[in-house]
Kinemage of the C-alpha trace (Angstrom):
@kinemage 1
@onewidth
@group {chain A} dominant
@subgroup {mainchain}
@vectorlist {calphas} color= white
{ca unk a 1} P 0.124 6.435 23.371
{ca unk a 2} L 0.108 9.776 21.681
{ca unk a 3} L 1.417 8.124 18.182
{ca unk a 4} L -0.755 5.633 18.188
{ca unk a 5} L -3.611 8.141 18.646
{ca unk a 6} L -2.303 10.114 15.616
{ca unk a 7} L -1.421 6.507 13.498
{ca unk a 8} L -5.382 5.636 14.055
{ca unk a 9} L -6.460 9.238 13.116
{ca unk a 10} L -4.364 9.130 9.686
{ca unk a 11} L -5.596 5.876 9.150
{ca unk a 12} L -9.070 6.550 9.787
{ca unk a 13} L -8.736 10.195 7.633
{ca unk a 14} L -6.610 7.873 4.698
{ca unk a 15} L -9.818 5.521 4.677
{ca unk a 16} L -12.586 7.902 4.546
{ca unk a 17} L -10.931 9.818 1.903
{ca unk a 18} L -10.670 6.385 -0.240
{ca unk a 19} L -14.144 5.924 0.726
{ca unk a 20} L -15.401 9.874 -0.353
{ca unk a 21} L -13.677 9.459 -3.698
{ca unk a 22} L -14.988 6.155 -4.601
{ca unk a 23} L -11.563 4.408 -5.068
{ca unk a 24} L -12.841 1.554 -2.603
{ca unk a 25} L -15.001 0.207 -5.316
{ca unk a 26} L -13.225 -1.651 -7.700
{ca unk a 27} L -15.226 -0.719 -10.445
{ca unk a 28} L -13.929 2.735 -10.083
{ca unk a 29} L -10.308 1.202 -10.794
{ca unk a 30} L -11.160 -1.175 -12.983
{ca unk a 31} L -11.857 1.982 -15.181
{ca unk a 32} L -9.135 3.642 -14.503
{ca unk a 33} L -6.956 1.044 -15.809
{ca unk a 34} L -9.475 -0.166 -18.831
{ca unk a 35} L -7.493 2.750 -21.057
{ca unk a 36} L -8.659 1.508 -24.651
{ca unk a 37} L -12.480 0.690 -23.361
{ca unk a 38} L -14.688 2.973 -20.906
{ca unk a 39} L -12.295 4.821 -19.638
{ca unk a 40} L -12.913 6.464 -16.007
{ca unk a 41} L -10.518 9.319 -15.195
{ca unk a 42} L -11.619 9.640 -11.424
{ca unk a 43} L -8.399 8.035 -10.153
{ca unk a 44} L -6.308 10.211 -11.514
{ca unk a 45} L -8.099 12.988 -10.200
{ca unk a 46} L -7.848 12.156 -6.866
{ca unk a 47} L -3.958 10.694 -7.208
{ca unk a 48} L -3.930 14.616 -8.744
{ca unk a 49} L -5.639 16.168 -5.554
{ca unk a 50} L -3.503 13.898 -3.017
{ca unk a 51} L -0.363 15.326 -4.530
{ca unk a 52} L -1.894 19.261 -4.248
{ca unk a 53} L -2.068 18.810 -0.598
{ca unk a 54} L 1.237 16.825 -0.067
{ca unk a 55} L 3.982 18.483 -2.208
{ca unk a 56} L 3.470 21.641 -0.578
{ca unk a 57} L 3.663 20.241 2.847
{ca unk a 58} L 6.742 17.940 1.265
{ca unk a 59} L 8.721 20.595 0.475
{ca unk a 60} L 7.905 23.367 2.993
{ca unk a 61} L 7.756 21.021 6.042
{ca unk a 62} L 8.976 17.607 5.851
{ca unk a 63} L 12.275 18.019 3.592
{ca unk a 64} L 13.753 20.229 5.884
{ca unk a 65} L 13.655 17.974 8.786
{ca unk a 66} L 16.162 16.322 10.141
{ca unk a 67} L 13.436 13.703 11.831
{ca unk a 68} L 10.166 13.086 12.020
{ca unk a 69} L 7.751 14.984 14.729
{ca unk a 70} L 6.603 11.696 16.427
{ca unk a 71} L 9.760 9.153 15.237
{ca unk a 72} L 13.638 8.785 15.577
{ca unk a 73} L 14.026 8.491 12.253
{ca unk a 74} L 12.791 8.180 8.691
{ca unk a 75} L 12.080 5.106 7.250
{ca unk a 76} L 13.612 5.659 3.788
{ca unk a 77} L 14.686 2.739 1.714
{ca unk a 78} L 17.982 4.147 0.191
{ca unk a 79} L 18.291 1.072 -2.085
{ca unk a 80} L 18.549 2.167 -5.777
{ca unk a 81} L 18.947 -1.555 -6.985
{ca unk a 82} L 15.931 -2.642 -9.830
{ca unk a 83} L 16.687 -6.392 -9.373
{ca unk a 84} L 14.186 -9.805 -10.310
{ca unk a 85} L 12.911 -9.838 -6.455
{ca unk a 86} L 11.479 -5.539 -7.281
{ca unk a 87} L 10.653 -6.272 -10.778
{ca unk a 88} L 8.902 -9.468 -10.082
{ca unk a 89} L 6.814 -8.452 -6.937
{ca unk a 90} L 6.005 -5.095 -8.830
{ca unk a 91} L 4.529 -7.422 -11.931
{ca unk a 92} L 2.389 -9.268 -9.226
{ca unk a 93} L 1.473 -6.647 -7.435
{ca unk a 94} L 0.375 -4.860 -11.051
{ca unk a 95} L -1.351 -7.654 -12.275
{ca unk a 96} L -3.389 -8.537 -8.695
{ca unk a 97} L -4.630 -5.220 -8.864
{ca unk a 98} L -5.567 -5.125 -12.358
{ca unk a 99} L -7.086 -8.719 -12.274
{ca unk a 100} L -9.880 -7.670 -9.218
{ca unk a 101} L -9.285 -3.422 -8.973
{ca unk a 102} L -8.726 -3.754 -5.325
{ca unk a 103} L -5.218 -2.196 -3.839
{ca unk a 104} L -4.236 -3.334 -0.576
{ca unk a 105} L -5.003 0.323 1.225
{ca unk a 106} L -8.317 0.487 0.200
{ca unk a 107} L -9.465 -3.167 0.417
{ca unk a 108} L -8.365 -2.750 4.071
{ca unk a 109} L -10.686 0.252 4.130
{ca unk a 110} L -13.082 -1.614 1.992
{ca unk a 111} L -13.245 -4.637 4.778
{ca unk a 112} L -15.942 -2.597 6.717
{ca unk a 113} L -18.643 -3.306 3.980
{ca unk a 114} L -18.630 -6.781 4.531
{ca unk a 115} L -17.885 -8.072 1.085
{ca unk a 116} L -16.585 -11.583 0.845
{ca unk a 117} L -15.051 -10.650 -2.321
{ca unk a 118} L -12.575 -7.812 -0.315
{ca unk a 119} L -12.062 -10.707 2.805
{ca unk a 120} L -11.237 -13.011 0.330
{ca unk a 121} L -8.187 -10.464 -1.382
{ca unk a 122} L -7.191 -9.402 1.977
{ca unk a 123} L -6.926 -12.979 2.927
{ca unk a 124} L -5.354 -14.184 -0.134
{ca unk a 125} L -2.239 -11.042 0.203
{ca unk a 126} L -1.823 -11.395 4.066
{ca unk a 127} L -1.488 -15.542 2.860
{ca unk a 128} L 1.338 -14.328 0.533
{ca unk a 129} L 2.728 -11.967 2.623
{ca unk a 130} L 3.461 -15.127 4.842
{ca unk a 131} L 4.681 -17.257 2.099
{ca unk a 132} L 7.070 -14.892 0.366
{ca unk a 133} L 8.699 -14.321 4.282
{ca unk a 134} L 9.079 -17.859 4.391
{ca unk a 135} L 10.556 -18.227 1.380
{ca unk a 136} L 12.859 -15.370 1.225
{ca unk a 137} L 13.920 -15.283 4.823
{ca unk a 138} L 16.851 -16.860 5.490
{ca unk a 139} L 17.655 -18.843 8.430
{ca unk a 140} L 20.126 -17.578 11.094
{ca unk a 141} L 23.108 -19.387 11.820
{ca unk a 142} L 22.050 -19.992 15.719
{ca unk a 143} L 19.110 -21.781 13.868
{ca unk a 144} L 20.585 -23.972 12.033
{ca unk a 145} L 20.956 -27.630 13.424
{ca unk a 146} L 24.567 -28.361 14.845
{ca unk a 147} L 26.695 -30.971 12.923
{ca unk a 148} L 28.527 -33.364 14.755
């Protein structure tokens, strides 16, 4: 119960920071990423500030550890391979997010103003999220049908 209580708090501290900064509006991104137009540097300010804060506790706390406080273990992908399956989902993710200016953490933050445009992107990824798992997941031998 105790790491759920501190999951919701992070979450809830993660969202109001996106929300204080502004980088729930997707106008705010949009500019960020419009580099040869009106150009709005907010976003790297606060990517700027968010690393102040966590290299410090990165490399004074949390690299020393041999596990987490409230886990078994880290969840680390150790996988160094830059295949089509990174590469491609990477270009999708890049060009969803340049397209509308929403990124999946804040648009889930974002669903609390009631926008139809941020239901309708949060929709749209968990819809997919669903489709690339079905595509991509293969099926276990157990079920597989039986030939006779």
């Amino acid at each position: 119960m105790f790491n759920h209580a501190i999951a919701l708090f992070s979450g809830l501290l993660f969202g109001l920071g996106m929300m204080i900064s502004g980088m729930v509006n997707p106008a705010n991104v949009i500019g960020f990423l419009d580099i040869f137009g009106q150009w709005n540097p907010n976003l790297a300010f606060v990517m700027g500030g968010a690393l102040l804060v966590f290299m410090p506790g990165y490399f004074f706390l949390v690299r020393k550890q041999a596990k987490p406080l409230l886990a078994d273990t880290f969840c680390v992908n150790e996988s160094t391979t830059l295949d089509a399956k990174l590469i491609s989902g990477a270009a999708l993710f890049g060009v969803g997010w340049g397209l509308v200016g929403i990124c999946p953490g804040p648009a889930i933050t974002a669903l609390g103003s009631g926008s139809s445009v941020v239901f309708l992107f949060v929709l749209g990824a968990v819809i997919g999220m669903y489709f690339v798992n079905v595509i991509t997941t293969k099926p276990s031998p157990s079920s597989l049908p039986a030939h006779h």
